[in-house]
C-alpha positions, 0 to 999 in steps of 0.5 A: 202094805210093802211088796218088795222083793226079800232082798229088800226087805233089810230097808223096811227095819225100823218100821216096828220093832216086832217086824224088824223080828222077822226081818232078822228070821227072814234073813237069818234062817234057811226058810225052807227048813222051817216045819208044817204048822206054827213055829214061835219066834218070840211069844206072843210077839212074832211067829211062823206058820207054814202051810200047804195049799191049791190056789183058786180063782179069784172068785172064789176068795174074799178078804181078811184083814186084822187088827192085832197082828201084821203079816209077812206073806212069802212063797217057798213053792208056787205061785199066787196072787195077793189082792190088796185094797184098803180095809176101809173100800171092803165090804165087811162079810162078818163081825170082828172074831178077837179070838182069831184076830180077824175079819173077812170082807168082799170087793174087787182088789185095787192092785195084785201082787205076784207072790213068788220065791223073790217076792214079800209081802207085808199087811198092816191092820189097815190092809184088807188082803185075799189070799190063794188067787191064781187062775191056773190052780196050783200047789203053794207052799207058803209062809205066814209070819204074824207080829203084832201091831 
């Protein structure tokens, strides 16, 4: 797992070619410009999905994790917290689905991140994430970059 702030995020090319992709998009492109849903940044390789969601409290989340495809996660409007903890300290909830790349579990996050408008954080296929938490409920306008491992 990476959290740093986006004007970090030119230290972590390098690490894996698909990610230095969004990399270059991240700090290339008007991200706020980006449209609802996915947009293809090279097929198959790395893309975009930005969406619109109501935080929630902590207990009502549960981890994701996948195997495939790495995450970029940053907000454009609002605030939310990304639990993090390795995959291997979750609980699995349910089987693999390769279809949608992913598996969900359950656990107490090791760490929270704030996930903010200065803030990036990046997953890897050992890094079991939850997602939404935020106590005061609030709108989050949020981009996923998916790049696959």
């Amino acid at each position: 797992m990476i959290y740093d702030t986006l004007n970090n995020m030119h230290l972590y090319k390098g690490i894996h070619p698909n990610l230095d992709r969004v990399i270059e998009m991240i700090q290339t492109h008007d991200l706020s410009q980006l449209p609802m849903g996915k947009t293809i940044i090279e097929e198959d390789l790395c893309w975009v999905n930005r969406m619109t969601y109501q935080t929630k409290p902590q207990a009502e989340c549960r981890f994701e994790a996948h195997r495939l495809y790495g995450d970029v996660q940053i907000s454009l409007i609002g605030c939310e917290y990304m639990g993090y903890t390795p995959l291997a300290d979750i609980k699995l909830c349910d089987d693999y689905d390769p279809d949608r790349d992913i598996v969900h579990g359950s656990g107490s996050p090791l760490t929270l991140c704030c996930l903010n408008q200065q803030m990036a954080a990046v997953f890897f296929a050992e890094d079991a994430h939850m997602a939404k938490i935020n106590p005061s409920l609030e709108t989050v306008d949020k981009l996923c970059f998916k790049f696959k491992l």
